[in-house]
N, C-alpha and C positions, 0 to 999 in steps of 0.2 A: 504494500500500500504506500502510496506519497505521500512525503511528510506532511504534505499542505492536508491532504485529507485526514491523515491522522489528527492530527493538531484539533483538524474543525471538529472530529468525530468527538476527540479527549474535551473538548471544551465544551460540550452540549449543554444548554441551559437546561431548565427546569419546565418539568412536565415533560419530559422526552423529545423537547424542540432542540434540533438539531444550532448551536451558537453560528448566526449566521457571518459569512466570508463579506470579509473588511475586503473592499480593492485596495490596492496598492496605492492609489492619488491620496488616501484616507490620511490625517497627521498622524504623527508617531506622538508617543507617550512618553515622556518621562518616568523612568523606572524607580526614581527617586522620590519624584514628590506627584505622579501623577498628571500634572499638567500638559498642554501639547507645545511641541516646540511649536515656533521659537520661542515661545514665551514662558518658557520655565525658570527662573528665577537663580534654581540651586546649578544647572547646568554650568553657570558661570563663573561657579566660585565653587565643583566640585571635582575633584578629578578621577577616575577607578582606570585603574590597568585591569586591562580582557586578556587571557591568555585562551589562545586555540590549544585546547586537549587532543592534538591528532592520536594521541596514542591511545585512545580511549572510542569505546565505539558504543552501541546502543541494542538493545536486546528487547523487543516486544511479546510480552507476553498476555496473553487473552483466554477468554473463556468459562463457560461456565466453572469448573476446575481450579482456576487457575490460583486462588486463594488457600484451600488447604493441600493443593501440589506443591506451592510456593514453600508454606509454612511447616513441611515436610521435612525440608532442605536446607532451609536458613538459620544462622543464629539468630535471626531477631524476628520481632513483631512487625506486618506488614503494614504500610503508610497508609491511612485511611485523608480521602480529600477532606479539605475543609467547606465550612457553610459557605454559601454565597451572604457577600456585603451590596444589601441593596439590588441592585439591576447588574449587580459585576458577576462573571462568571464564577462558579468554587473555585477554589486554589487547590492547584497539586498538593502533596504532600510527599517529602523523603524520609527514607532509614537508608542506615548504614547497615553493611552483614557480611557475611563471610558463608560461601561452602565447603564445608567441611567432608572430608571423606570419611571412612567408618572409622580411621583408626584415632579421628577427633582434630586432622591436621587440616590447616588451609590448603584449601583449592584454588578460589577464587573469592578476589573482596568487591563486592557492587556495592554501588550508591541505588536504591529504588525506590520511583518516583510513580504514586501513586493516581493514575488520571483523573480527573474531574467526573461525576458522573460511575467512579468505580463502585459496582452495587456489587449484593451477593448473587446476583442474577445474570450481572456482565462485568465480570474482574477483569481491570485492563492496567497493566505497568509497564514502566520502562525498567531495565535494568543497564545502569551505565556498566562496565567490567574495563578489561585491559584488550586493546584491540587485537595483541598477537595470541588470546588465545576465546578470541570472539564464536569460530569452530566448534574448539575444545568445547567450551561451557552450554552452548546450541546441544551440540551429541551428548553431554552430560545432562540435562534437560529430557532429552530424549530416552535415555536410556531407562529414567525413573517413569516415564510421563505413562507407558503401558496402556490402556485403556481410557484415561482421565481424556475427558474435552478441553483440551490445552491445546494452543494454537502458538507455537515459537517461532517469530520471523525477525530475522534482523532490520536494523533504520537505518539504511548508509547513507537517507538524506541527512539526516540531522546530524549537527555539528555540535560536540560539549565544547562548553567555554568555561574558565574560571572568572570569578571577577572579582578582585581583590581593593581596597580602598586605597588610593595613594598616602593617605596619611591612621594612623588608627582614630583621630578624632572623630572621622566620618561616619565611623557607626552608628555611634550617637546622635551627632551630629542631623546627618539627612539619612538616615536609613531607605534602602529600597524596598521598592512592594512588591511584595510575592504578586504574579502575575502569571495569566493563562491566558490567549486568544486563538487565533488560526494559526500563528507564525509560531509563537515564542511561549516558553516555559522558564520561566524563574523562581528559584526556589533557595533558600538559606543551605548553606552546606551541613548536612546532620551534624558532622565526626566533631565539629566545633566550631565556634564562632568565629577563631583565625584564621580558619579559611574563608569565609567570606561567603559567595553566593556560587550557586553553579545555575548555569544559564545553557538551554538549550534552542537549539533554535535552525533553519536552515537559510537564516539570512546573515548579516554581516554583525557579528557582534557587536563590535565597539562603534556602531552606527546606533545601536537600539540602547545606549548606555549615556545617560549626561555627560557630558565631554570625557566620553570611553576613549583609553589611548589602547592602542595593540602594541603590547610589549612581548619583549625577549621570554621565552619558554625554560631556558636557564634562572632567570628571576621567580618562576612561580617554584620551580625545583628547591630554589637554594631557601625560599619561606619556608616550605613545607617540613623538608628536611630541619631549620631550624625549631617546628613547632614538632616535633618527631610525630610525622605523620607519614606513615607508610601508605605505598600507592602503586599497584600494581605486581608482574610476578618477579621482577628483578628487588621489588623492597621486601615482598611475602612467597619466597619461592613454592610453588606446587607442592606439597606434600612435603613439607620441611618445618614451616611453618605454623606454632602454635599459638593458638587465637588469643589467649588469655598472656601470653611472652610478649603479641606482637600489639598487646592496650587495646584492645576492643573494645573490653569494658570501658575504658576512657572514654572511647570514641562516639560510645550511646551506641555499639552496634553491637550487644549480645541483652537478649532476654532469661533472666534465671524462672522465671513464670510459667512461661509458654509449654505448651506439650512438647514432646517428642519429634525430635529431628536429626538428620543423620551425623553422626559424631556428637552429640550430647552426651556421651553418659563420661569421657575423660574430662570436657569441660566441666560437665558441674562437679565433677569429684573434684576437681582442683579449685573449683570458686569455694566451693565448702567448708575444704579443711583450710583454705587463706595461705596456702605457700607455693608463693611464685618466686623461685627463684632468679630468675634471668629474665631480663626485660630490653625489650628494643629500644635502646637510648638514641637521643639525638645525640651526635660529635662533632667534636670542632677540630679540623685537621691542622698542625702548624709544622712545616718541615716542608720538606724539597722533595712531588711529589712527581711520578713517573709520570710520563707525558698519554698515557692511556690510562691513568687514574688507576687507587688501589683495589686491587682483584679482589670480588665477594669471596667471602670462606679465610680472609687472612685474617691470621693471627693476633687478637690486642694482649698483650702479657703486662705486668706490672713490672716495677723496677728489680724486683727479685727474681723474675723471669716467669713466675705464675701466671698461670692462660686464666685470663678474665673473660675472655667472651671471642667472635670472630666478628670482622667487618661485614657489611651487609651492603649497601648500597650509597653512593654518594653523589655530589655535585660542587664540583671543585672541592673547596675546607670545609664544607658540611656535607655528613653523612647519618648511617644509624649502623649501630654496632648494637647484637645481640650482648649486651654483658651481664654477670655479675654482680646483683646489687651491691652487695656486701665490698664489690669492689671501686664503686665508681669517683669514689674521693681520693684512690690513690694514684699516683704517678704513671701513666698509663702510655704506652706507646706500638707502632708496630713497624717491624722489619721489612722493607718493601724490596721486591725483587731485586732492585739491582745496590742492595745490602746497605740502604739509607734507613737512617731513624727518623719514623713522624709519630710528634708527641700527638695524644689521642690526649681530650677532655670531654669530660661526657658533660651533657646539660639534661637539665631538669626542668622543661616548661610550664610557664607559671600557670596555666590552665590543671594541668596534673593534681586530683590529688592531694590536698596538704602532709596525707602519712606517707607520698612517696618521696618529701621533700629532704 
């Protein structure tokens, strides 16, 4: 299906009338404060860097089904839309979640984004995932789905976008409105407020954004990395990866409530007894570092040579390093291929937890 029809489908108003198609001559909206340009006010005095998520693609799923197929599979509770304000369409709603295989390891981590109009009659979501393994997680879908009326097709119209605040005052400041029409989908990022918003859509991001600038894809890397937020299978490798190591819970993306879903029962024995040994820290890299950057799986040791954890993914001096709580206040470093020392410092962000502080 085209995204344009998707879009008009997900946005359906009330009483089962189909949300009717805006032409293109129609003004655009301020995502900010609602008004139509030009005469938006905050456009002028607001600035959000858009970053294109090429690496990230879109998963539609449908169906009568498709609600306790979902709920089956995932760590978390699925996004229920919100009411409509007035004459405005409902608002999408997102969760965070992880697929977990039987042995309780991550699979895959999706953002889903729950349509407007999503009943128990016609369940419709998006699942954002990591595009190289967009395949994988379609056949992984398939393989559970057996008889269930569940319909899985991919959206290679639609483009994810991050939208980050140029400054942190903006939050507060002019917050953006969750937003649903024909074209566009915006929504608050579940995992946490310092990401910002994730913005879907098959038109031009930083056109549909108050003075949206299109920035560098390394800039959205090096935030995230510093809020230690893992994202995709090079930060949560396939089946290596465990949910409760890599902050889920942080991230609002596991439910201890919910029934039964596959790899639950090592998660909640570990949420239970409360020992988590090893957690996916953010890192700050300082040293002379290989011009292909340091290889996942290496080594962080302490000053006495004691393995505190392995490197995991990075962007440029910021990374995430699986370590050792018990370790992260010591002297940390690691040996890089061609026999350099870079000191490792793990950070603790302030959104985290005050007991992980």
């Amino acid at each position: 299906m085209a995204a344009a029809a998707l879009l008009r489908s997900a946005a359906a108003g009330r009483g089962g009338q189909a949300w009717r198609w805006r032409p293109r001559a129609a003004p655009r909206r301020c995502l900010a404060c609602g008004s139509s340009f030009p005469r938006c006010d905050s456009a002028d005095s607001v600035a959000w860097a858009c970053f294109l998520l090429e690496e990230r693609a879109l998963l539609r799923v449908r169906g009568p089904d498709a609600a306790p197929f979902l709920l089956g599979l995932l760590t978390n509770e699925l996004p229920l839309p919100g009411p409509a304000a007035g004459a405005a369409p409902p608002s999408a709603r997102a969760a965070y979640a992880h697929f977990l295989n039987v042995q309780g390891r991550t699979l895959y981590d999706v953002i889903l984004y729950g349509l407007p109009l999503c009943t128990e009659e016609a369940p419709d979501f998006l699942l954002e995932c990591d595009s190289s393994v967009l395949g994988a997680l379609q056949k992984h879908l398939s393989t559970y789905k057996i008889r269930r009326k569940v319909t899985v097709e991919p959206q290679p119209e639609l483009h994810v976008w991050a939208v980050l605040p140029s400054t942190p005052q903006v939050l507060e400041a002019v917050p953006l409105l969750e937003r649903v029409d024909a074209t566009t989908v915006l929504i608050r990022d579940p995992r946490t407020v310092y990401m910002g918003w994730r913005l879907l859509t098959q038109d031009d991001g930083p056109a549909l954004v108050p003075k949206g600038q299109l920035r560098n894809l390394q800039d959205y890397h090096m935030h995230r990395y510093q809020q230690g937020i893992p994202e995709g299978v090079c930060d949560l490798p396939p089946g290596v990866a465990l949910p409760l190591e890599s902050n889920l819970a942080f991230m609002n993306g596991v439910s201890f409530t919910k029934g039964c879903y596959i790899g639950q029962e090592l998660t909640a024995r570990t949420h239970h007894t409360g020992v988590i040994r090893k957690r996916l820290f953010p890192v700050r890299l300082k040293g002379p570092l290989p011009a292909s950057g340091i290889d996942p799986g290496t080594l962080v040791v302490t000053a006495t040579g004691q393995v505190a954890g392995k490197f995991r993914a990075g962007q440029g001096h910021m990374g995430l390093a699986l370590l050792r709580s018990e370790t992260i206040k010591s002297p940390l470093h690691i040996r890089t291929s061609d026999s350099q020392q870079v000191t490792v410092t793990a950070l603790v962000p302030d959104w985290w937890p005050t007991a992980t502080k």
